[in-house]
N, CA, C and O of each residue as an XYZ file, in Angstrom:
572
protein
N      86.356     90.188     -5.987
C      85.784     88.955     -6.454
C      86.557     88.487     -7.684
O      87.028     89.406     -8.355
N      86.800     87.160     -8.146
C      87.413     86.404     -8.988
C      86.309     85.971     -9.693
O      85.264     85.508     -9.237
N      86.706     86.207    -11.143
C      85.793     85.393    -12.684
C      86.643     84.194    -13.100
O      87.798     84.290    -13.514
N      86.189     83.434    -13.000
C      87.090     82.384    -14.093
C      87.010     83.144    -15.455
O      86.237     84.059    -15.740
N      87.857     82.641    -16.141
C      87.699     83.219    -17.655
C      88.681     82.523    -18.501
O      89.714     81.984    -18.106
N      88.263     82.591    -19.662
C      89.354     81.704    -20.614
C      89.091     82.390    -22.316
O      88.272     82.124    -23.195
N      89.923     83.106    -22.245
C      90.703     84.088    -23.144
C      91.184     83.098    -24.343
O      92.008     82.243    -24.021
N      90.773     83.132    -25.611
C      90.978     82.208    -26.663
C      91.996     82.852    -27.870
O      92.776     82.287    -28.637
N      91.537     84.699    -27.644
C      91.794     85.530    -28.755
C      93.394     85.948    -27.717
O      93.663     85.831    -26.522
N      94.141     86.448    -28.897
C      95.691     86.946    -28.385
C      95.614     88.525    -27.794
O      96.569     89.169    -27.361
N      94.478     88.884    -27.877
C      93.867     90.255    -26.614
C      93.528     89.976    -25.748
O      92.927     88.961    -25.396
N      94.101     91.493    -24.838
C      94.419     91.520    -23.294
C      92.509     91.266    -22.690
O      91.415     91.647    -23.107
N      92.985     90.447    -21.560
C      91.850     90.331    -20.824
C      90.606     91.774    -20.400
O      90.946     92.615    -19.568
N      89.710     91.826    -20.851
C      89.006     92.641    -20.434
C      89.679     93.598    -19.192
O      90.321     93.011    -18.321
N      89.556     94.786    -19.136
C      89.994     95.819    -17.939
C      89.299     96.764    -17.628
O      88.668     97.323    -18.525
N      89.227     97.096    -16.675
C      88.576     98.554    -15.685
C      89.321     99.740    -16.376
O      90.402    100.060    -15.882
N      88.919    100.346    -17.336
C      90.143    101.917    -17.864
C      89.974    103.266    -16.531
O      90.610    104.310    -16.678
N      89.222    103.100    -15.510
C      89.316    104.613    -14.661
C      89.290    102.847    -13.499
O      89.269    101.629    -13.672
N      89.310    103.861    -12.362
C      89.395    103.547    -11.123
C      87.885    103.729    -11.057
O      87.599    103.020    -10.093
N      86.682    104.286    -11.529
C      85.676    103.670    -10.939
C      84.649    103.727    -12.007
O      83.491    104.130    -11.893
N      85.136    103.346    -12.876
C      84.272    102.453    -14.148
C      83.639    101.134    -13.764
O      83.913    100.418    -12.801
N      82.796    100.971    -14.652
C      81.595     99.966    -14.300
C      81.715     98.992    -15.142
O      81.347     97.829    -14.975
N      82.412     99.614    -16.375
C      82.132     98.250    -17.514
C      83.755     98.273    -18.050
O      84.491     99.259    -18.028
N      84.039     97.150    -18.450
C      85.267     96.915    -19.113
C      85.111     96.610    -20.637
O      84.429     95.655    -21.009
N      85.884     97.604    -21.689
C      85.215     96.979    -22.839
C      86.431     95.691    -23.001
O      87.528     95.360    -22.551
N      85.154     95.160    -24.181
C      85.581     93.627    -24.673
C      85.748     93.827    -26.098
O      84.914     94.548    -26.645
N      86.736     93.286    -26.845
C      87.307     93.058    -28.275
C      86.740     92.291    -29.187
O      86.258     91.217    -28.826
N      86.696     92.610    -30.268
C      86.441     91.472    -31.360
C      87.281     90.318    -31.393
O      88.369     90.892    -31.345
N      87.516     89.276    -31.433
C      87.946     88.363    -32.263
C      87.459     87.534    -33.390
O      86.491     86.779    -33.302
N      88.178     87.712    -34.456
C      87.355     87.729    -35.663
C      89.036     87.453    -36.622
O      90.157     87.735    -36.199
N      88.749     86.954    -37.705
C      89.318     85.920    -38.585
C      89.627     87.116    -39.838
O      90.717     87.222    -40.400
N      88.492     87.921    -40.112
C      89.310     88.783    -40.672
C      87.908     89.683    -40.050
O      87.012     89.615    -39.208
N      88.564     90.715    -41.347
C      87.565     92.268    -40.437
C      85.677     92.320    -41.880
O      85.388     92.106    -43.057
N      85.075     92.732    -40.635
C      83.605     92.721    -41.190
C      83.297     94.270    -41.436
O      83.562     95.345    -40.898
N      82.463     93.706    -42.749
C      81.677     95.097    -43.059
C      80.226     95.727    -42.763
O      79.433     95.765    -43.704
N      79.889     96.156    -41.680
C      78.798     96.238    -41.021
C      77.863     97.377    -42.244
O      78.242     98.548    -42.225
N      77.146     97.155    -42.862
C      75.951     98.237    -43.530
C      74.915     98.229    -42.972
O      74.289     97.272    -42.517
N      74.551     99.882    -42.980
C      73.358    100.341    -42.574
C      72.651     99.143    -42.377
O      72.729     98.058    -42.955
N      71.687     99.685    -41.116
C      70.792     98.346    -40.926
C      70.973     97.272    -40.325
O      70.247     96.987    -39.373
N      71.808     96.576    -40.672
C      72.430     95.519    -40.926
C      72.942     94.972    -39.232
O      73.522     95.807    -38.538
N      72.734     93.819    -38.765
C      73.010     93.340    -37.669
C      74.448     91.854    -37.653
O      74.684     91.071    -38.573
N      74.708     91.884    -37.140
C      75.574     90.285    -36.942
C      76.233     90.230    -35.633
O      76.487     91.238    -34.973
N      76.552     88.820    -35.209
C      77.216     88.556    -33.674
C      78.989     88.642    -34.063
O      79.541     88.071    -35.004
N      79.342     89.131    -33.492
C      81.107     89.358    -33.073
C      81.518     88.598    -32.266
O      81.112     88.777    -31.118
N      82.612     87.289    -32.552
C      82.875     86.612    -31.462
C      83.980     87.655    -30.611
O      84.578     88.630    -31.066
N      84.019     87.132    -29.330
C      84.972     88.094    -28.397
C      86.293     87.016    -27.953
O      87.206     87.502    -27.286
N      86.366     85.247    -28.428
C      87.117     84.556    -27.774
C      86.981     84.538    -26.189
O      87.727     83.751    -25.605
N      86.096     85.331    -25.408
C      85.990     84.665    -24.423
C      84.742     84.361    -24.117
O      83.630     84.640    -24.568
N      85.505     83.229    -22.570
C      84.456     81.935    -21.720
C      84.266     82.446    -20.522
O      85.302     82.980    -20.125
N      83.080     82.542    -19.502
C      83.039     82.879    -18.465
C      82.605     82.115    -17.744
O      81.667     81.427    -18.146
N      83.145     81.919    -16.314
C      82.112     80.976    -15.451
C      81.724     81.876    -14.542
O      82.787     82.451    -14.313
N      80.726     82.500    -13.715
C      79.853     83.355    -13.300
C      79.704     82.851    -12.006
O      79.156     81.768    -12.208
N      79.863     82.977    -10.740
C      78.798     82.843     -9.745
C      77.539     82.499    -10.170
O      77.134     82.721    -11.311
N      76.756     81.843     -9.104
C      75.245     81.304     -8.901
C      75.106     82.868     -8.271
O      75.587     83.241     -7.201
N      74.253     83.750     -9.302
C      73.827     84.770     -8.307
C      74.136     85.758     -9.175
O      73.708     86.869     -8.863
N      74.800     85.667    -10.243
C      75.298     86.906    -10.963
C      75.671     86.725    -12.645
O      76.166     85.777    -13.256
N      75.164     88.174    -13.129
C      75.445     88.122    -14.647
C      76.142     88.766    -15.082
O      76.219     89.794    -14.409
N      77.012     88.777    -16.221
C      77.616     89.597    -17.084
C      76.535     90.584    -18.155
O      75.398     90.171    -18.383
N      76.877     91.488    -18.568
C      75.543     92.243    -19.238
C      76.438     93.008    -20.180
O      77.241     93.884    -19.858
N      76.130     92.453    -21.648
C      76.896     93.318    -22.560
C      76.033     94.629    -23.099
O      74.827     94.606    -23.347
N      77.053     95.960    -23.246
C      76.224     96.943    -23.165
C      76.771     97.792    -23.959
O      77.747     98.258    -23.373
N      76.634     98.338    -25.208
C      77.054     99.109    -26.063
C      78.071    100.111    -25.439
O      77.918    100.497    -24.280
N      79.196    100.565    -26.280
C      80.232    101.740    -25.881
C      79.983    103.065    -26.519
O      80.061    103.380    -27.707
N      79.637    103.840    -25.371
C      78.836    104.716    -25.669
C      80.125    105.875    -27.002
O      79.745    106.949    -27.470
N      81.079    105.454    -27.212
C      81.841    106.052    -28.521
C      81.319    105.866    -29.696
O      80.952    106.788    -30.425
N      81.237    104.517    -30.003
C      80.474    103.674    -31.120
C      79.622    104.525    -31.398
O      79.826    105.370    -32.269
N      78.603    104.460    -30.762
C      77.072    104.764    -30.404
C      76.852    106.469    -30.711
O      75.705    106.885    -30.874
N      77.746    107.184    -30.762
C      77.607    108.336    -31.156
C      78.423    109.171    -32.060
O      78.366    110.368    -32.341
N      79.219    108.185    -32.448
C      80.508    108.525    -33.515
C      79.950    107.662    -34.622
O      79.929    108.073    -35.783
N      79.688    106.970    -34.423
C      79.494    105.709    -35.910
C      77.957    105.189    -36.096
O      77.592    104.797    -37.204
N      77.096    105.195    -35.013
C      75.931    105.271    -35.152
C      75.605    103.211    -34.715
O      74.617    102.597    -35.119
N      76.557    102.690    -33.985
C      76.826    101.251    -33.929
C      76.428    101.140    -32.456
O      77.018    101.894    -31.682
N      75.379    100.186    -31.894
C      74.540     99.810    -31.087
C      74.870     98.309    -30.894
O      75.118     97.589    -31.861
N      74.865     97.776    -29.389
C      74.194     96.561    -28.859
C      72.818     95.917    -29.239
O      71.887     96.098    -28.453
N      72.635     95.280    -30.222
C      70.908     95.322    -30.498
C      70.092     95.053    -29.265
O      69.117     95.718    -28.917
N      70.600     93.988    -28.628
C      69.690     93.314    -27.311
C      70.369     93.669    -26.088
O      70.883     92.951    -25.231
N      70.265     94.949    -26.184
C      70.910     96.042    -25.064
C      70.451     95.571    -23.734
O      69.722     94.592    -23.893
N      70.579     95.855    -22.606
C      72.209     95.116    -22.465
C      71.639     93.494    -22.767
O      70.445     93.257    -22.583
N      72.328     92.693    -23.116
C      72.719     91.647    -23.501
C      73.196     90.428    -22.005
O      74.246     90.499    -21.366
N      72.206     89.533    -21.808
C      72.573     88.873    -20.773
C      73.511     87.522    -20.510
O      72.867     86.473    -20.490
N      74.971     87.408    -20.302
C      74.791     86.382    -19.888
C      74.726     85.662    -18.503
O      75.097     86.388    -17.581
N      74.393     84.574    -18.191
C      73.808     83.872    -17.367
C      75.006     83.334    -16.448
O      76.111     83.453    -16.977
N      74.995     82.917    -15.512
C      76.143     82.013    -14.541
C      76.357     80.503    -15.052
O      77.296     79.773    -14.734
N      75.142     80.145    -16.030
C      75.346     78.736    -16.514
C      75.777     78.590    -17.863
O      75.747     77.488    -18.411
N      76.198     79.675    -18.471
C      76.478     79.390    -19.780
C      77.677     79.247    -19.889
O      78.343     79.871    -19.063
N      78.324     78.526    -20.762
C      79.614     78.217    -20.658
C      80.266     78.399    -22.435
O      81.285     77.897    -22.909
N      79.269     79.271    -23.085
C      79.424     78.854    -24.616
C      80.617     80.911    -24.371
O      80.971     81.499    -23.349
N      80.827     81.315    -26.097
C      81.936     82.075    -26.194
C      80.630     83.061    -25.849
O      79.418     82.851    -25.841
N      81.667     84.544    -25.495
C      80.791     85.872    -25.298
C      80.845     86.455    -26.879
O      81.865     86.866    -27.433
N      79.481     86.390    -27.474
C      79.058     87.041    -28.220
C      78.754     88.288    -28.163
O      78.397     88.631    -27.036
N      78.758     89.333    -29.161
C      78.510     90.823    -28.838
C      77.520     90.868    -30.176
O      77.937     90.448    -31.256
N      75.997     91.482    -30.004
C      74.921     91.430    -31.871
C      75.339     92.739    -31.348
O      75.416     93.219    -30.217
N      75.628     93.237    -32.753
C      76.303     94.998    -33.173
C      74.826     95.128    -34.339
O      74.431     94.198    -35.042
N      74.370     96.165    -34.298
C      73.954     96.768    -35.604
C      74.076     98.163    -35.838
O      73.721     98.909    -34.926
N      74.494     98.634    -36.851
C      74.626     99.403    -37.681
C      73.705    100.423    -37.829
O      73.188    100.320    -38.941
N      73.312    101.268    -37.269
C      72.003    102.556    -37.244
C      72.259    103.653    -37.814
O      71.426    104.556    -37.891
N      73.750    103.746    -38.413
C      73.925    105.017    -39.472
C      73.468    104.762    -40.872
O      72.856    103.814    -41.363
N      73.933    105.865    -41.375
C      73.526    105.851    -43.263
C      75.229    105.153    -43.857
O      75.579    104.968    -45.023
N      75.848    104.946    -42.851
C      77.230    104.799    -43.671
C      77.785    103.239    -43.369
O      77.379    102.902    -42.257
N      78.276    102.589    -43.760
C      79.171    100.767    -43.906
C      80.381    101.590    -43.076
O      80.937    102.681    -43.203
N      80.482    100.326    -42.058
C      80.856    100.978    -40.627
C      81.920     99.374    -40.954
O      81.400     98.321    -41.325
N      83.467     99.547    -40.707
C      84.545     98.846    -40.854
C      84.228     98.106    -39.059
O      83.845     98.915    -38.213
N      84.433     96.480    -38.589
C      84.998     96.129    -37.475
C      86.535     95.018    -37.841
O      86.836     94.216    -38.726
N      86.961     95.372    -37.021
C      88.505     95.013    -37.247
C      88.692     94.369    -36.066
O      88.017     94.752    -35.110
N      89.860     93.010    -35.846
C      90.291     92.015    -34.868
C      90.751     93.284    -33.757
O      91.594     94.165    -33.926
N      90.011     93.063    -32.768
C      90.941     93.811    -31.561
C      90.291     95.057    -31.181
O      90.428     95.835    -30.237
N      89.273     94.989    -32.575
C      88.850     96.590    -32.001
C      87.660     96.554    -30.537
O      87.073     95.525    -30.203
N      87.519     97.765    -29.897
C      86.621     97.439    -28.674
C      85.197     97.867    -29.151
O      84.927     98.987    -29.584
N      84.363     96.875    -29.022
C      83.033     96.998    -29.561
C      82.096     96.774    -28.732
O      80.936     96.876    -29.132
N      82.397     96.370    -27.212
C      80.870     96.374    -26.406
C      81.687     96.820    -25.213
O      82.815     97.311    -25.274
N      81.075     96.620    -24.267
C      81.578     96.752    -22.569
C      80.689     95.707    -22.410
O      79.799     95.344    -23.179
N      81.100     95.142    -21.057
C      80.858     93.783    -19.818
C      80.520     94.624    -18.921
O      81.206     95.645    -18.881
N      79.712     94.528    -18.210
C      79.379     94.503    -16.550
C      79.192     93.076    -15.894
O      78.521     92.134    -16.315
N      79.792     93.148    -15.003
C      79.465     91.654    -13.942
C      78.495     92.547    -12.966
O      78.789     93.633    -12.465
N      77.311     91.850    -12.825
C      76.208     92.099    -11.991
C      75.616     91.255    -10.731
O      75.276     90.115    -11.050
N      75.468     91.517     -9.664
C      74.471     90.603     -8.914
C      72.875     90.929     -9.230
O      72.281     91.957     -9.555
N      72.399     89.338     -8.936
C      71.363     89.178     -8.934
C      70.356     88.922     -8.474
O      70.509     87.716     -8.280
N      68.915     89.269     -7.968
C      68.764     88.379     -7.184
C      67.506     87.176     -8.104
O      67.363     87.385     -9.308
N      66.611     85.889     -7.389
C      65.894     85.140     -8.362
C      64.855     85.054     -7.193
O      65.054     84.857     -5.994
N      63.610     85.273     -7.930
C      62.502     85.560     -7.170
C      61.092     84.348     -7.198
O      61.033     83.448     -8.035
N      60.587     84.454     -6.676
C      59.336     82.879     -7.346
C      57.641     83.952     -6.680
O      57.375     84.580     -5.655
N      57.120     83.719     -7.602
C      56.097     84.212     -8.062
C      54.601     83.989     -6.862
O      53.967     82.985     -6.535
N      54.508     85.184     -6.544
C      53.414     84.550     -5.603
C      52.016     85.301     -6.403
O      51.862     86.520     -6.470
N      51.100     84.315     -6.954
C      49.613     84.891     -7.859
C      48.795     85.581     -7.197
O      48.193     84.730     -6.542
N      48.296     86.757     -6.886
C      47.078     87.184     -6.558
C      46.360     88.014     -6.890
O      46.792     88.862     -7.670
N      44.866     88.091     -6.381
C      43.928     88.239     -7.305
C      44.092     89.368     -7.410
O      44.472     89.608     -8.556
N      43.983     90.554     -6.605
C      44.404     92.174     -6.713
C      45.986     93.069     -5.936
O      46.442     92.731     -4.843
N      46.323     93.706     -6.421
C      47.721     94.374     -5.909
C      47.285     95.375     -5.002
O      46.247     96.037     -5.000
N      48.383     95.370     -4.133
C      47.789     97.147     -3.300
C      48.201     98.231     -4.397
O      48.724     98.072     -5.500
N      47.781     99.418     -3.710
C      47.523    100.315     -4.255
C      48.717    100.900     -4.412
O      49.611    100.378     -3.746
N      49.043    101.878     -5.121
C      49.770    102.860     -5.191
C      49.793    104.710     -5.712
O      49.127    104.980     -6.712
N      50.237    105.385     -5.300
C      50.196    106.696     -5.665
C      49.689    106.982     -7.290
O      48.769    107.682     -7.713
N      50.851    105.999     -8.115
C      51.159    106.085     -9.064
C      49.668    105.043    -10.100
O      49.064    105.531    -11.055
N      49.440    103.719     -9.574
C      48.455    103.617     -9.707
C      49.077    103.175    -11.139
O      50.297    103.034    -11.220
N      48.242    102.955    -12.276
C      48.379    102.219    -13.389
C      48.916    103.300    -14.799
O      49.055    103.032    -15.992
N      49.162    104.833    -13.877
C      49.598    105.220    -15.456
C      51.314    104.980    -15.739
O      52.119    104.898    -14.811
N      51.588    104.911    -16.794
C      52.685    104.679    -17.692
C      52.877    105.800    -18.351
O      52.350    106.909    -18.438
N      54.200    104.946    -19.008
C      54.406    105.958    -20.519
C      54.748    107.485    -20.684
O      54.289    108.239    -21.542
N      55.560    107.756    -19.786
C      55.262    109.230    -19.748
C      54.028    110.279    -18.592
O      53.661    111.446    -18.733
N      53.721    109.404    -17.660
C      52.914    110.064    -17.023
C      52.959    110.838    -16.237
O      52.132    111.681    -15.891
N      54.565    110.462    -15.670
C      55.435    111.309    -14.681
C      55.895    112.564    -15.005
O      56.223    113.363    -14.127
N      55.967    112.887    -16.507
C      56.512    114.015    -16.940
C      57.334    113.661    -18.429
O      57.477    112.536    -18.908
N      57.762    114.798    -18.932
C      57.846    114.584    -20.219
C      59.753    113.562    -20.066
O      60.303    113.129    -21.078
């Protein structure tokens, strides 16, 4: 399958690194480099545009290196975009260590998945069938 895409930043187009990887990470582009502190959240432009199929999303999703080396998270995990949006791919990073975490032009800070989808329309009624499972949550299945 073919993405349109339109690459703004002077980094290489998003890529597959194994033969059967799922997500391609995506780069900062950024004007100069940010200082992420504890806590602390902000959006990373990536310079790119996507046009999507009717039917399918891109889903930005933290790199699981970040995430356990530096303590740096996707806040709105995974992160959706839509087939109609046409604005830049944003990446919200926050900061979950005790330490001011450096991002620099180029560095790889999220992964992309392109996803299908499907869109469903709502049918109301008054009671659901039953199930095994029935209404518990939360842990009910096991620890």
């Amino acid at each position: 399958m073919k993405i349109k895409i339109i690459n703004k930043s002077p980094h290489s187009l998003p890529k597959y690194e194994t033969e059967n990887s799922a997500g391609m990470d995506i780069k900062a582009f950024i004007d100069k480099s940010i200082i992420l502190k504890p806590m602390e959240r902000i959006v990373v432009g990536t310079g790119l545009y996507l046009s999507l199929p009717m039917g399918f999303e891109a889903q930005v999703r933290p790199r699981s290196g970040l995430a356990i080396k530096n303590g740096i998270t996707v806040l709105n995990s995974p992160g959706t975009i839509d087939a109609d949006y046409r604005g830049e791919v944003g990446v919200i990073l926050v900061n979950l260590s005790k330490d001011i975490f450096t991002i620099n032009d180029g560095d790889r800070i999220a992964q992309l998945i392109i996803a299908e989808h499907s869109s469903i329309k709502w049918e109301e009624v008054k009671k659901l069938n039953k199930s095994n499972r029935g209404s518990s949550g939360f842990g009910s299945t096991g620890i």
